[in-house]
C-alpha positions as CSV (number, residue, x, y, z in Angstrom):
1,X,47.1,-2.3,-43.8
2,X,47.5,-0.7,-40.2
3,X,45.7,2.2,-41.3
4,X,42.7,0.0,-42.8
5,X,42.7,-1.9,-39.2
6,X,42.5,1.0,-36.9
7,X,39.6,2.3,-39.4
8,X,37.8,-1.1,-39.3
9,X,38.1,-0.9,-35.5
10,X,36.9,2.8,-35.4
11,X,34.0,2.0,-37.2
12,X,33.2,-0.4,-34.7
13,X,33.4,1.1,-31.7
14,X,31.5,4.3,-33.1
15,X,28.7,1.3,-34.3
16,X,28.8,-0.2,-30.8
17,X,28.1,3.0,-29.2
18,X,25.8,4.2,-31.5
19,X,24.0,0.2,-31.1
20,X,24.0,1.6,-27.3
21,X,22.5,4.7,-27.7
22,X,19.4,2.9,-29.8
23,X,18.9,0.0,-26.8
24,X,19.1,2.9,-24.7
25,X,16.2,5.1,-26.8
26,X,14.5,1.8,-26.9
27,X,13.2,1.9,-23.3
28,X,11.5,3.8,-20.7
29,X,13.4,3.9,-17.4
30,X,11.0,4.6,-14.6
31,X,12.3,4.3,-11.0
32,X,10.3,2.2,-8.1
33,X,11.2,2.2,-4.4
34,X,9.9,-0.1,-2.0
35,X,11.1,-2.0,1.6
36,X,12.8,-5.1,0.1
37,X,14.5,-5.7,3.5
38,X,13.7,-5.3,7.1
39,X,10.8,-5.4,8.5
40,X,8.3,-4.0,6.3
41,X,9.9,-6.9,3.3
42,X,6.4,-8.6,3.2
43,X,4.5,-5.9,2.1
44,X,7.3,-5.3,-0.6
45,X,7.3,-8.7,-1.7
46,X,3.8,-8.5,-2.6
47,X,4.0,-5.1,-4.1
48,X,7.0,-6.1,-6.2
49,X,5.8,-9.0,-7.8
50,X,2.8,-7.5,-8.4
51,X,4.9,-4.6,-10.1
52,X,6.8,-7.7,-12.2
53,X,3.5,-9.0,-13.3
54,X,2.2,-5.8,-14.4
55,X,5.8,-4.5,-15.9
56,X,5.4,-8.5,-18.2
57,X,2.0,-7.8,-19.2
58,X,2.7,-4.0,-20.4
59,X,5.7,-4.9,-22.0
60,X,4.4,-7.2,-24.0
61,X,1.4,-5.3,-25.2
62,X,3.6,-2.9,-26.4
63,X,5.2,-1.2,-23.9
64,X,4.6,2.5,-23.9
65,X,3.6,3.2,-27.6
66,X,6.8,0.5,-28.9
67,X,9.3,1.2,-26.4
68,X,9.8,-1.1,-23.4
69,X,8.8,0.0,-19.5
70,X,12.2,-0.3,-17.7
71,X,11.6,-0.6,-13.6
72,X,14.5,0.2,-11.9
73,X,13.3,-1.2,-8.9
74,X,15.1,-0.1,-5.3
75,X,15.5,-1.1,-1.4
76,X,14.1,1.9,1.2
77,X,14.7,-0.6,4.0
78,X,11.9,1.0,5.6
79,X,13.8,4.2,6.4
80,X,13.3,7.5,5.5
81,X,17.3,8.1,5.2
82,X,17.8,5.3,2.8
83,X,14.1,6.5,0.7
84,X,15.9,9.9,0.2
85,X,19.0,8.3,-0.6
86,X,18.2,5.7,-3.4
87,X,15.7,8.0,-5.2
88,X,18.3,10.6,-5.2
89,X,20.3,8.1,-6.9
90,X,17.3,6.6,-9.4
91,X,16.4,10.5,-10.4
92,X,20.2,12.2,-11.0
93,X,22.7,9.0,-12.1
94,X,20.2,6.6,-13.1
95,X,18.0,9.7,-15.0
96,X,14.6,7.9,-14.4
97,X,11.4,9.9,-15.8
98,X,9.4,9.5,-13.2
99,X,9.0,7.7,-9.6
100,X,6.6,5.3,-8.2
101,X,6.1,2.8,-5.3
102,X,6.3,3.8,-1.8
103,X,5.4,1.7,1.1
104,X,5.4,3.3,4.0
105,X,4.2,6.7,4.7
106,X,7.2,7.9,6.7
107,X,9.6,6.7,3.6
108,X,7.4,7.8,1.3
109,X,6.9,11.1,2.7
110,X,10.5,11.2,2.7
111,X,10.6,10.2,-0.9
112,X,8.2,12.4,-2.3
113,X,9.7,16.1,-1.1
114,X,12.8,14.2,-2.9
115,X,10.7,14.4,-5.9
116,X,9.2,17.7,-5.3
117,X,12.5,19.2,-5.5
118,X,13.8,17.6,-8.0
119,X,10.4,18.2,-10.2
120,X,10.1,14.5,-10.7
121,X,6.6,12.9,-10.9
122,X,6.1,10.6,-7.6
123,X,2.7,8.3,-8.3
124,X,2.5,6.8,-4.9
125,X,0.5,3.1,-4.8
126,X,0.3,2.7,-0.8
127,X,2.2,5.0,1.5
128,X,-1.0,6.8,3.3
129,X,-0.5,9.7,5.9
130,X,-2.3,12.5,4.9
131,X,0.3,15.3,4.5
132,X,1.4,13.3,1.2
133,X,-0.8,14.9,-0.6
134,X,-2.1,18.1,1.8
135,X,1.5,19.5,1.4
136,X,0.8,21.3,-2.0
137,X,3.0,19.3,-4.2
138,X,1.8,19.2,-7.5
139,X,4.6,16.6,-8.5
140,X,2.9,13.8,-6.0
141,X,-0.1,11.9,-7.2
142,X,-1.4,8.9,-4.9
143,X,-3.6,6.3,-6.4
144,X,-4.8,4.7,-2.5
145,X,-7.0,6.9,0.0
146,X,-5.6,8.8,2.3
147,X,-4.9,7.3,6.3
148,X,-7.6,9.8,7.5
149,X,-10.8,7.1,5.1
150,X,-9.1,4.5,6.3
151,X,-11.3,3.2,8.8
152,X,-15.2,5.1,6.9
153,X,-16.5,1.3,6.0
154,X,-15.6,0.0,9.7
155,X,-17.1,3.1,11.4
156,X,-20.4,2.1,8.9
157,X,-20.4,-1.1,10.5
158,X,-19.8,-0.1,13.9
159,X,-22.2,2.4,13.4
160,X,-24.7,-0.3,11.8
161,X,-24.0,-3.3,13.4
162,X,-22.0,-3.3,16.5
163,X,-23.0,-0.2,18.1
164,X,-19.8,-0.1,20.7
165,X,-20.0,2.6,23.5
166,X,-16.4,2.0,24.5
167,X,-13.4,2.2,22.1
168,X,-9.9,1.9,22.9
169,X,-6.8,2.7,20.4
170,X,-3.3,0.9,19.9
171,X,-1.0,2.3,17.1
172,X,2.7,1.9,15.9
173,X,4.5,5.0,16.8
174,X,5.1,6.3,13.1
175,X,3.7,8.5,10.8
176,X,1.0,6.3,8.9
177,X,0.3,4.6,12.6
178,X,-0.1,8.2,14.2
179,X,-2.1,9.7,11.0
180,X,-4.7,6.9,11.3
181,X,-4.9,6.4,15.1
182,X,-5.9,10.2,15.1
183,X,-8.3,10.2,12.3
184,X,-10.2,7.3,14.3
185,X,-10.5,9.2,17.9
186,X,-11.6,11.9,15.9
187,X,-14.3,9.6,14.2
188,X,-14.9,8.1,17.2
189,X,-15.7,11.6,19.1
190,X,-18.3,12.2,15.9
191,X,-19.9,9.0,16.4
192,X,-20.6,8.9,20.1
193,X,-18.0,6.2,21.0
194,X,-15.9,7.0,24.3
195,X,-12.4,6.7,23.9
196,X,-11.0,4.7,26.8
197,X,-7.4,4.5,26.1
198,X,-4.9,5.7,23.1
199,X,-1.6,4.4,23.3
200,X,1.0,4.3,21.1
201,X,4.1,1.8,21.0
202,X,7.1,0.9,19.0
203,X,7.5,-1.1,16.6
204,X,8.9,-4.6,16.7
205,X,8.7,-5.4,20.6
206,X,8.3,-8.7,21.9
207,X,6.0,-8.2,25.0
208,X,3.0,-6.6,24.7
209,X,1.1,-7.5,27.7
210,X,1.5,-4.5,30.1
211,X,-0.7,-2.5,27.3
212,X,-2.9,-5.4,26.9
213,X,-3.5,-5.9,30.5
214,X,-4.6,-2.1,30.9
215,X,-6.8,-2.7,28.1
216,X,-8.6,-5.6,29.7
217,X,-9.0,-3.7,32.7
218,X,-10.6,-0.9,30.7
219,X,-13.0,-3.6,29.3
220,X,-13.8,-1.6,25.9
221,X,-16.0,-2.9,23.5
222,X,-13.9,-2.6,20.9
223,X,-10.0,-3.0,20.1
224,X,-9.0,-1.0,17.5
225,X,-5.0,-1.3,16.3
226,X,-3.3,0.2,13.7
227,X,-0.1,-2.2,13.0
228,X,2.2,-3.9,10.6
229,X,2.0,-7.6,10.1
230,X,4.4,-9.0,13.1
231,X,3.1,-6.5,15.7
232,X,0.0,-7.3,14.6
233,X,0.4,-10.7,14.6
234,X,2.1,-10.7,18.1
235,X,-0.6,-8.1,19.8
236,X,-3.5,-10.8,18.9
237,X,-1.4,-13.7,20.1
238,X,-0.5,-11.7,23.2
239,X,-4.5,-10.9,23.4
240,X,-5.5,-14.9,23.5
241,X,-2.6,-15.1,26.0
242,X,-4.6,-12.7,28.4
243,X,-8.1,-13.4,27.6
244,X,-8.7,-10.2,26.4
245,X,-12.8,-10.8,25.2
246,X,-14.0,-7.2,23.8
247,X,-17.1,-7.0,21.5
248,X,-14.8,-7.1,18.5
249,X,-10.9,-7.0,17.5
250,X,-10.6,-4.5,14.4
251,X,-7.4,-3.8,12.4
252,X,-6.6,-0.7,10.7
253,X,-5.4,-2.0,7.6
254,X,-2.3,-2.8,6.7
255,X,-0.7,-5.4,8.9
256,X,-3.8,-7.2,9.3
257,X,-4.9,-8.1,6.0
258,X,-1.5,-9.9,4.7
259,X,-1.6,-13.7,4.3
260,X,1.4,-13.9,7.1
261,X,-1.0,-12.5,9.6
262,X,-2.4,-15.8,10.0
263,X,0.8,-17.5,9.7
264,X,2.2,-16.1,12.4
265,X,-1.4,-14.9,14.8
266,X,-2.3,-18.4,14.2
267,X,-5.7,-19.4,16.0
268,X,-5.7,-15.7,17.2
269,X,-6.4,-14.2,14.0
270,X,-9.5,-15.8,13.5
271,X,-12.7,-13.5,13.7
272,X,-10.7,-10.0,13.7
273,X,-11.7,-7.9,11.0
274,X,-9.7,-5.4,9.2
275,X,-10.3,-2.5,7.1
276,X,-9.5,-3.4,3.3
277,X,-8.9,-0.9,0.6
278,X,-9.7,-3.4,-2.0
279,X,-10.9,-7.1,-2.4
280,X,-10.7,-9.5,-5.5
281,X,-14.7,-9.9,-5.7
282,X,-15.1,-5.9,-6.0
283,X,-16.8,-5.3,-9.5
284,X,-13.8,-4.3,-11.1
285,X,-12.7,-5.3,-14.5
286,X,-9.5,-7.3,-13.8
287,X,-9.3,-7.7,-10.2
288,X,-10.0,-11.3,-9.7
289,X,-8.2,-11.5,-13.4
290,X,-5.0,-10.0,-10.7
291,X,-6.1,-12.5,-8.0
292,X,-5.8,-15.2,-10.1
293,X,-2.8,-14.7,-12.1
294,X,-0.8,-13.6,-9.3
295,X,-1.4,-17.1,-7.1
296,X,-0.9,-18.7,-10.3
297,X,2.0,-17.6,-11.1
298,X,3.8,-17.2,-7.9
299,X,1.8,-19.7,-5.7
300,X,1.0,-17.4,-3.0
301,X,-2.0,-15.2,-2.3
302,X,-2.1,-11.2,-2.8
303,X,-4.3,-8.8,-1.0
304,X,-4.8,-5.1,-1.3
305,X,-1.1,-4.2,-0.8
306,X,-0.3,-6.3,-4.0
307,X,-3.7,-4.8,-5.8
308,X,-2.4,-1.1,-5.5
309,X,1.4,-1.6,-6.7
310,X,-0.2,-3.4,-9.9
311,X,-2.4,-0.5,-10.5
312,X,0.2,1.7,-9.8
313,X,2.1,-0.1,-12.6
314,X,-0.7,0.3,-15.1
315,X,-1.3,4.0,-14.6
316,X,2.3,5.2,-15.3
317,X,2.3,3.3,-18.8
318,X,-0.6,4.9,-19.1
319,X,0.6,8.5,-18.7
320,X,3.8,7.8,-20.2
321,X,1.7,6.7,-23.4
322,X,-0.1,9.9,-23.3
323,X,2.4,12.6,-22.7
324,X,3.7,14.4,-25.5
325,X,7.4,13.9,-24.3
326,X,9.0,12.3,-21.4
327,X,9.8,15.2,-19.9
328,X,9.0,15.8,-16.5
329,X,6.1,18.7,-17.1
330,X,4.6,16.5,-19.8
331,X,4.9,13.5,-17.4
332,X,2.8,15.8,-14.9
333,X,0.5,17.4,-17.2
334,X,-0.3,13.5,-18.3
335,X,-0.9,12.2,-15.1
336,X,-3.1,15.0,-14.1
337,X,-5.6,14.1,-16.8
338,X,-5.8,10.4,-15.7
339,X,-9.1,8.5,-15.8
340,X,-8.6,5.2,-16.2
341,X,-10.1,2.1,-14.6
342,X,-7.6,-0.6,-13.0
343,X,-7.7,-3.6,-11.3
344,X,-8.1,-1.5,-8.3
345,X,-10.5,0.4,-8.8
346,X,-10.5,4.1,-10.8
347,X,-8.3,6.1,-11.2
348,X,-8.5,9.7,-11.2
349,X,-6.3,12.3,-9.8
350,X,-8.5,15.5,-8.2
351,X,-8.0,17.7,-5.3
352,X,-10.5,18.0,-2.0
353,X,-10.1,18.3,1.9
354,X,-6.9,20.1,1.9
355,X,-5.5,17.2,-0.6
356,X,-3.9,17.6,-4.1
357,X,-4.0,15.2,-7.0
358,X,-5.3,12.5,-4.8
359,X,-7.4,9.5,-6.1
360,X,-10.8,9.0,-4.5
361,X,-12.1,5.5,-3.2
362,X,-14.0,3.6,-0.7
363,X,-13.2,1.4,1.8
364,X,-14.0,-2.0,2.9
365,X,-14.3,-4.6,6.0
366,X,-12.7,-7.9,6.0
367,X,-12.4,-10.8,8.5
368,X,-10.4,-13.8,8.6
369,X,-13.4,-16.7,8.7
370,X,-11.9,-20.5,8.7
371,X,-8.2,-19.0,7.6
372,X,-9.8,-16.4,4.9
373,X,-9.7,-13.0,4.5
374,X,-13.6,-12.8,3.6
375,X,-15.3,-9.3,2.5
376,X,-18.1,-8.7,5.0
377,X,-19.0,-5.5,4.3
378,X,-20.6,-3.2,2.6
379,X,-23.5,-6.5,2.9
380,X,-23.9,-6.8,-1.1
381,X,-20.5,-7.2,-1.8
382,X,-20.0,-9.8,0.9
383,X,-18.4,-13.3,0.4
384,X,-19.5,-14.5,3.9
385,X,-21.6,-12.8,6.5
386,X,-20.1,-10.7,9.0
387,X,-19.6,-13.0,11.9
388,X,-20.9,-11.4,15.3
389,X,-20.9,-11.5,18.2
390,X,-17.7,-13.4,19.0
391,X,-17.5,-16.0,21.2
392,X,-13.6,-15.6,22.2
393,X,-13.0,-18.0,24.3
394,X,-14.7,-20.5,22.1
395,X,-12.7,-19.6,18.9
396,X,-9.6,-19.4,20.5
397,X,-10.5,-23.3,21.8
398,X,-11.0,-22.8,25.8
């Protein structure tokens, strides 16, 4: 009777790990690191529920060709140190089959010579500095453009429209701030526009107005900033504060497009345009599908940050359907043949300027009209005209 017992249980527990080993075979583990805390949280706020809406909709299409997408989604912090550290963990205990997110460029930089090593494929959805993808790594694939095209639509429009002869430049201190503020002078010195001033600062102060009062004494026609959202928010406050009245405020991206700009800028953010990689009235099959389900379902708004991570979602099911194994070369080999159109625009991985299996895209200009992020240019795809000139002092209610 014993005997029958411990046979009864043996069978069980050799059932139970053999029941394991199916769930396990069942699903696709891919790992996903983004800044969940500090001060970059915002921008993975959007980008992870857009990565949850995605993963929902994949899953239950199918999954990838029966099995079910697994995101094993983890905290950077918004430092390089901790990127390295959690993907290490997500690639050798966690045995993901590939990597994706990555906010900021500095982490994901960090993240993806973690993945070169390693021979794990990195699909990047947002971190931007250039040497990303000009390194040579034939593991990295970014679906966004590059820092360096950036700013091509608002130097169209300058170009166009505003005709500036002065410029000056204000950029975080780290790589994407850097990358960008460089690519601009450089654009700038092409153009004709004279550079007044190019200063850099640190993230997360609390008193800009020494820079800004140089900058008002320099009189440019154009400010030109390259921020995330609280500096951002704070410089333009700062800006009213002073009564600093260029031709135009422009952001580079990033900080400047995200919903909590005008939370926190307030009456200060309205009239500053921004560059935008991607808008919800772009002729895209499913982007203001995206737009819409996302405030629906989470009763906020989404901008390009949120647009990219989805994408991002949708192109590694899509390799993972098409490679012949999950292993990592097949992975690679997969996502090297990708041509696919997404919510945010196409997708397809080529090499050019020095960079290597980097997607290809324009760029856009928005401004905040009446609390909106509106698309003013290119003209034809424009929700609202480009408003200009600016009346400051008017806007801001002096």
């Amino acid at each position: 009777m014993k005997r029958c017992a411990i046979v009864f249980l043996s069978v069980l527990f050799l059932g139970g790990l053999m029941m394991t080993g199916a769930l396990a075979e069942d699903s696709v583990k891919v790992g996903i690191v983004l800044p969940l805390t500090g001060d970059q949280a915002k921008f993975g706020e959007v980008e992870k529920l857009s990565f949850d809406l995605a993963l929902e909709e994949i899953n239950a299409a199918g999954g990838i060709n029966g099995k079910k997408l697994e995101l094993l989604i983890e905290d950077d912090t918004g430092r390089p140190e901790v990127g390295r550290s959690v993907v290490e963990k997500l690639i050798n205990k966690d045995k993901v089959v590939l990597i994706g997110g990555g906010y900021s460029s500095s982490v994901t930089y960090a993240v993806a010579g973690v993945c070169q090593q390693n021979r794990i494929p990195f699909v990047v959805n947002t971190g931007s500095a250039d040497n990303i993808t000009t390194s040579g790594w034939d593991y990295i694939f970014r679906i966004n453009p590059p820092a360096s095209e950036y700013s091509m639509a608002v130097e169209n429009l300058l170009t166009e429209v505003v005709k500036p002869k002065t410029i000056v430049i204000l950029y975080e201190n780290s790589l994407f701030g850097t990358t960008s503020a460089k690519a601009f002078e450089d654009s700038c010195k092409k153009l004709g526009f004279k550079v007044l001033m190019k200063e850099g600062y640190e993230h997360g102060g609390i008193d800009y107005k020494p820079v800004l009062i140089r900058v008002k004494q320099a009189n440019p026609d154009v400010v030109y900033m390259v921020s995330y959202v609280m500096d951002a928010a704070l410089l333009m406050k700062q800006a009213k504060e002073l009564r600093l009245t260029p031709k135009i405020f422009i952001g580079g991206g990033a900080g400047f497009t995200l919903p909590e700009f005008v939370q926190n800028a307030g009456a200060a953010s309205e009239k500053v345009i921004s560059a935008t990689l991607w808008h919800q009235v772009l002729p895209y099959p499913g982007a203001m599908d995206y737009y819409n389900k996302f405030v629906a379902k989470f009763n906020k708004d989404t901008e390009y940050h949120g647009a990219e991570a989805y994408a991002c979602c949708y192109v590694i099911a899509d390799a993972l359907k098409r490679a012949k194994s999950f292993q990592s070369a097949d992975i690679k080999q997969a996502l090297s043949e990708t041509d696919m159109m997404t919510a945010f625009g196409p997708v397809k991985f080529i090499s050019y300027n020095k960079m290597k299996n980097q997607n290809q895209l324009p760029t856009y200009v928005v401004q905040w009209i009446d609390g909106k992020l509106e698309m003013v240019w290119p003209a034809d795809l424009a929700t609202k005209p480009f408003v200009y000139p600016v009346d400051w002092l008017k806007t801001w209610g002096y």
